[in-house]
C-alpha positions in Angstrom: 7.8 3.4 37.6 9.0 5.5 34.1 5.5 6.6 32.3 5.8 4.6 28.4 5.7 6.6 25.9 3.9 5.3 23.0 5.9 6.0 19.4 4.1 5.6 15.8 1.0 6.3 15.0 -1.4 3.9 12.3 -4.2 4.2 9.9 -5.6 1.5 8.7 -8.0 1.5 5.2 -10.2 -1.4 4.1 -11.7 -0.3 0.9 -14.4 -1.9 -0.9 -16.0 -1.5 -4.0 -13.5 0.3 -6.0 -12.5 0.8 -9.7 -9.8 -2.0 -10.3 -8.6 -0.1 -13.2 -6.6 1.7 -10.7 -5.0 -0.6 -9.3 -2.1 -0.9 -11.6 1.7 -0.1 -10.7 1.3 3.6 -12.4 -1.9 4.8 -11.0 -0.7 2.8 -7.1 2.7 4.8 -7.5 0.7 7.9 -8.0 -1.5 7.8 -4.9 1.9 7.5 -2.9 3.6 10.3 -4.0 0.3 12.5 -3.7 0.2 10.5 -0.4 3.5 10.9 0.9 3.0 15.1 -0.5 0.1 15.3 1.7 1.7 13.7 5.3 4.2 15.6 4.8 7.0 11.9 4.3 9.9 11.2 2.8 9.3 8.4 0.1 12.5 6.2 0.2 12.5 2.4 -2.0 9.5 1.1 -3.4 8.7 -2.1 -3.6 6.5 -4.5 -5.5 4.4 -8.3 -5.5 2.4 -8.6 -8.3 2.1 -11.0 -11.5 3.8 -8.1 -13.4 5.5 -9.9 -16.1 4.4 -13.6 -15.2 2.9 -15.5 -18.4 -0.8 -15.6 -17.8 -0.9 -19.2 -17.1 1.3 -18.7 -13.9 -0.6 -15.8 -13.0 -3.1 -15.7 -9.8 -6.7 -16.3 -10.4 -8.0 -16.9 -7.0 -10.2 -13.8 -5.8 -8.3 -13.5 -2.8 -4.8 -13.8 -4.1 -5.0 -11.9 -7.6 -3.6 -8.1 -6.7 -0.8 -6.2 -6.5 1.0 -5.2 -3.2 3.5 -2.2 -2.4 5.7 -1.2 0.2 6.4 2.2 0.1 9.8 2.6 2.5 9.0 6.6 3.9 11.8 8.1 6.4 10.1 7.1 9.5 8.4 3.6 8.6 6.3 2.8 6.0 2.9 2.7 3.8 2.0 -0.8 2.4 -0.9 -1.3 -0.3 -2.4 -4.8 -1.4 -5.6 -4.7 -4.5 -7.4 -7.8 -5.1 -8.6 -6.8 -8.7 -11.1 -9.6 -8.6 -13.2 -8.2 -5.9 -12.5 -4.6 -6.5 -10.9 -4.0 -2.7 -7.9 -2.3 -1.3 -6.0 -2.3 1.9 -3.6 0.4 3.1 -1.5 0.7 5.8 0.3 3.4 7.1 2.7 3.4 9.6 5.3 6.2 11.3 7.1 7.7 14.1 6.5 11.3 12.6 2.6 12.4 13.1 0.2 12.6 10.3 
């Protein structure tokens, strides 16, 4: 029988109690370039799911809903952020083939 051979690697971040004033598209775009700079990726398409540009009364209010998520494509797989302003958490996901 062939040995597997595993592929990818993961980190997975459940972040509480953090400043929400970060977690708008500038300062989230930011953190993956630095990110990205740091693991040594390649950033390809970014993309975003948020209320950006909704009028406010179509706009999430629910605690668990209200937030902003990004995909950040990178070379070998990808980085995905979601906020939830409302309780001052973030979640982030990276995933790739290449170590890091």
């Amino acid at each position: 029988m062939k040995s597997s051979q595993s592929y990818g690697k993961e980190l997975i971040l459940d972040l509480h109690n953090c400043d929400p004033k970060m977690f708008k598209r500038k300062a989230i775009k930011k953190y993956l370039i630095e990110l990205c700079k740091l693991i040594k990726m390649n950033r390809c398409k970014l993309y975003w799911w948020d209320d950006y540009g909704l009028p406010k009364n179509e706009r999430q209010t629910e605690p668990h809903l209200k937030g902003t998520s990004a995909v950040q494509f990178i070379l070998t797989s990808n980085i995905v952020i979601h906020t939830l302003d409302l309780m001052g958490n973030v979640y982030i996901n990276v995933f790739s083939c290449k170590d890091f």
